[in-house]
C-alpha positions in Angstrom: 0.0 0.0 0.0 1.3 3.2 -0.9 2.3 5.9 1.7 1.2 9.0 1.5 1.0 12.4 3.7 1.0 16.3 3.4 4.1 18.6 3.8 2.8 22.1 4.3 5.6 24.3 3.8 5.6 27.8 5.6 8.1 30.3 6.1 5.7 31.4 8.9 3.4 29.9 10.7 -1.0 31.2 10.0 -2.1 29.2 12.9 -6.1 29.9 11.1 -4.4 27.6 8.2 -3.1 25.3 10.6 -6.2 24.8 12.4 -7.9 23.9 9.1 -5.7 21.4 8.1 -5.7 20.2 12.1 -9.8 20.0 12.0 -9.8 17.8 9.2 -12.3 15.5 9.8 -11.9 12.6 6.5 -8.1 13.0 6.2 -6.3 10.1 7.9 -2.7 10.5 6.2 0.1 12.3 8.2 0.3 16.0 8.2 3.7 17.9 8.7 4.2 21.5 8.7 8.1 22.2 7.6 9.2 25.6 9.3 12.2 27.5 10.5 10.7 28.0 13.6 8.2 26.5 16.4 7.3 26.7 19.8 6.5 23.4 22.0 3.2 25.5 22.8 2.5 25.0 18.7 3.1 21.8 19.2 0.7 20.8 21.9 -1.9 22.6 20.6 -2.0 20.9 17.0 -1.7 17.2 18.3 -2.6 15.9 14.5 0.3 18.1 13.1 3.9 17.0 12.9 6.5 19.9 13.4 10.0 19.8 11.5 12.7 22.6 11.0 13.4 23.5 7.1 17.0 23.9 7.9 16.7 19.8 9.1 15.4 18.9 5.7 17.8 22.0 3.5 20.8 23.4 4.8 21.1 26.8 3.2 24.9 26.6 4.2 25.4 23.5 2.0 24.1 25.4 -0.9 26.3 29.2 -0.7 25.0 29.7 -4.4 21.3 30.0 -3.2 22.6 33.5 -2.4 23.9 34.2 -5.6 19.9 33.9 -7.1 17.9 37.0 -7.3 15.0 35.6 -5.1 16.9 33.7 -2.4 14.4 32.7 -0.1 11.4 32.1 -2.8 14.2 29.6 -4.6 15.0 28.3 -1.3 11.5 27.4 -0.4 10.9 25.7 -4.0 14.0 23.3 -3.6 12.7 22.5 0.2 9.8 21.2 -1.2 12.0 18.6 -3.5 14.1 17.9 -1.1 11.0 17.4 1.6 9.8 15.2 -1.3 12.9 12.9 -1.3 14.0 13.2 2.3 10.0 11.8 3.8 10.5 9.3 0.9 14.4 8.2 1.9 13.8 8.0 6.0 10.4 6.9 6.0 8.9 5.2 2.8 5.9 7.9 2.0 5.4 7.3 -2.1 3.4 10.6 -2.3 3.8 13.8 -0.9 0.9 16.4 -1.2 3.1 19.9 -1.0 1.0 23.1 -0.3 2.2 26.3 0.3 1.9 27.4 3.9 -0.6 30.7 2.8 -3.2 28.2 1.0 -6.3 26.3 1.8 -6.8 23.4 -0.4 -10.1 21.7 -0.4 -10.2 18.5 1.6 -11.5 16.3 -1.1 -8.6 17.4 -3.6 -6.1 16.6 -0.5 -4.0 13.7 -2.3 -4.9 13.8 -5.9 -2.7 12.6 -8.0 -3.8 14.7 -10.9 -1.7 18.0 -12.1 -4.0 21.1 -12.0 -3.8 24.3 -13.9 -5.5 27.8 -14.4 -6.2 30.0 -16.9 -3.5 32.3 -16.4 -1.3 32.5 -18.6 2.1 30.9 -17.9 5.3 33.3 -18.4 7.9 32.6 -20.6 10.7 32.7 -18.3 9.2 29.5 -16.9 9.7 27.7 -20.1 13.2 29.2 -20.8 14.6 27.3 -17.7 13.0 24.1 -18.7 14.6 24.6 -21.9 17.8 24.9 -20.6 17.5 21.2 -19.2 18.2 18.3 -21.0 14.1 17.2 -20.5 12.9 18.8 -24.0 9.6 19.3 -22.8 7.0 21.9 -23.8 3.6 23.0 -22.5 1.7 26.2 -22.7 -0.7 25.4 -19.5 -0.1 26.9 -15.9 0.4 24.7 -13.5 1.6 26.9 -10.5 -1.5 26.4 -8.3 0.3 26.1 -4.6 -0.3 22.9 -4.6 1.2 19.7 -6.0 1.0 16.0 -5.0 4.6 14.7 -5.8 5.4 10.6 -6.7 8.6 10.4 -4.9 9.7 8.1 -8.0 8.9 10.2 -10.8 10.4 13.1 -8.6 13.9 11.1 -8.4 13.6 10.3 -12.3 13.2 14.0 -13.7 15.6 15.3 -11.3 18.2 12.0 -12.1 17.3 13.2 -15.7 18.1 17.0 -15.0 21.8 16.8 -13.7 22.8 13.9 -15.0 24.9 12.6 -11.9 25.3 16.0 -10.5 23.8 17.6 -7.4 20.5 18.2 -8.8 20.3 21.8 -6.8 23.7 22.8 -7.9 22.4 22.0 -11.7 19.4 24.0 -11.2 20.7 26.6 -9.1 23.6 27.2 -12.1 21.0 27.5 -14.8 18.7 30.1 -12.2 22.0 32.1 -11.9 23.2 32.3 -15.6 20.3 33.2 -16.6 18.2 36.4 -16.1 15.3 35.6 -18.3 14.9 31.7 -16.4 12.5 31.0 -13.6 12.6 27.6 -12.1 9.1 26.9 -10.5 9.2 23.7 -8.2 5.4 23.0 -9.5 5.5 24.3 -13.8 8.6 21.6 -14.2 7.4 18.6 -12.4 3.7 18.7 -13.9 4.8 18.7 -17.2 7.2 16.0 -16.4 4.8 14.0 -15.5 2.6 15.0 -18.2 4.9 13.5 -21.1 6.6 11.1 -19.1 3.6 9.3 -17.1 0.2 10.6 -18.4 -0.7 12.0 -15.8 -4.0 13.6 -16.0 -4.2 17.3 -16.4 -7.7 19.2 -14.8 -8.6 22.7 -14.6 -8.8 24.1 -10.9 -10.2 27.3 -9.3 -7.3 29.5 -7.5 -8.3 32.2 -5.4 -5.3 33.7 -4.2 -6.1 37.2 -2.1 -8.6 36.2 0.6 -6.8 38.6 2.6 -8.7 41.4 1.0 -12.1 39.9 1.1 -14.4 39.3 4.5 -15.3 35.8 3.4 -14.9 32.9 5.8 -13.1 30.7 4.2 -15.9 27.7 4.5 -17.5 30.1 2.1 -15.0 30.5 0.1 -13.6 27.1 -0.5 -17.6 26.2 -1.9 -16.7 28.4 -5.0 -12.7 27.9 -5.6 -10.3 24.9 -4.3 -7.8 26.7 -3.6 -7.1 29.5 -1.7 -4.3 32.0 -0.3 -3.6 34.8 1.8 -0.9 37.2 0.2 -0.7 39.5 3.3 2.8 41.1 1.7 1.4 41.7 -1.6 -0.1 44.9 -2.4 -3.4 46.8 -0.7 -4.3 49.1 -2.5 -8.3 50.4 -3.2 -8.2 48.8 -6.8 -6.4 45.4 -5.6 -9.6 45.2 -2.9 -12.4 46.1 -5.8 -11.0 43.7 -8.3 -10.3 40.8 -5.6 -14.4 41.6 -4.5 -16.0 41.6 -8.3 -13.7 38.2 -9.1 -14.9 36.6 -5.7 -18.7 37.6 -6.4 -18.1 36.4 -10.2 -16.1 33.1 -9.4 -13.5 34.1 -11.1 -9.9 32.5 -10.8 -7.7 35.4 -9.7 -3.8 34.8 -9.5 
């Protein structure tokens, strides 16, 4: 039987999103929140919830050249979530590994799907350019970055064996992040098509709703129109960013 559990990764802690991953009433898989930082009070007051430090799973000090990136902790966080993939697969035999984003709800019944999801949005080029500067030769217009992705530990370890080709796999991407200005390596756009070609994975359409912060909507409410949703509290504020987050919500639109 394949073993499977969720790895929410957060650079800080929304205790409202832990407790809705905690209340989870059908979910019976294991549930770990990867963090730099906990107290044992956190801990004792989300029994269901496994606590681990990101700096256990992804030494930053092993890797010097994260530095050198332009977004050092947003490329950080994207190889924790590989690494958190093959490091829960290594120590302790889970097959699957449902990453979310530590800002984002994720409706219960999509919890560990194996399908790859995408929006409407259109995807940016520099998202293509990296994976064109891999050896995969792999092309897809769709956007899959949805804060969310259920990772096969097996097909994870075959792209990335595929990517560096005996080498450190986060020195190989790293190198091609640095290099190159007009490359963005996304953690979720690189695996889903992956597995697209490579498996057949099956490809849906999802509803992505990612400023709840500017909307009072409880978020019961809100997860009965989209399936997943976010809370960009250090994005922008302004008057129009509230309207147009209101008239997308009211319409049902995806927005981000």
């Amino acid at each position: 039987m394949n073993k499977k559990m969720i790895a929410i990764i957060a650079k800080e802690i929304d205790e409202e999103i832990i407790q809705y991953y905690n209340s989870l009433k059908d979910f019976k898989n294991d549930i770990f929140v990867i963090t730099p930082d906990f107290s044992n009070e956190i801990v004792q007051k989300y029994p269901k919830i496994n606590f681990t430090k990101d700096e256990a799973i992804l030494d930053k000090k092993n890797y010097p050249k994260i530095k050198d990136t332009d977004r050092p902790g947003w490329y950080y966080q994207q190889l924790l979530k590989y690494q958190v993939v093959l490091t829960f697969h290594e120590k302790y035999n889970y097959d699957f590994v449902y990453v979310i984003d530590g800002d984002s709800y994720i409706k219960e019944d999509l919890l560990m799907e194996e399908n790859i999801y995408y929006t409407p949005k259109l995807i940016e080029s520099e998202y293509q350019n990296f994976i064109d500067k891999t050896n995969l030769n792999l092309k897809d217009s769709r956007n899959f970055i949805t804060n969310q992705m259920c990772y096969r530990a097996s097909y994870l370890i075959n792209m990335l064996k595929e990517i560096s080709d005996n080498k450190d796999w986060i020195d190989v991407l790293l190198d091609i992040i640095i290099k190159n200005n007009d490359c963005w390596f996304s953690e979720y756009q690189i695996y889903a098509i992956y597995v697209k070609y490579r498996f057949n994975v099956l490809e849906k359409p999802i509803k992505v709703f990612r400023r709840l912060d500017l909307i009072n909507v409880t978020v019961t409410r809100a997860l009965s129109k989209y399936s997943v949703l976010a809370k960009e509290v250090y994005h922008s504020r302004t008057f129009l960013h509230v309207l147009r987050a209101k008239i997308y919500f009211s319409l049902g639109i995806n927005l981000g």
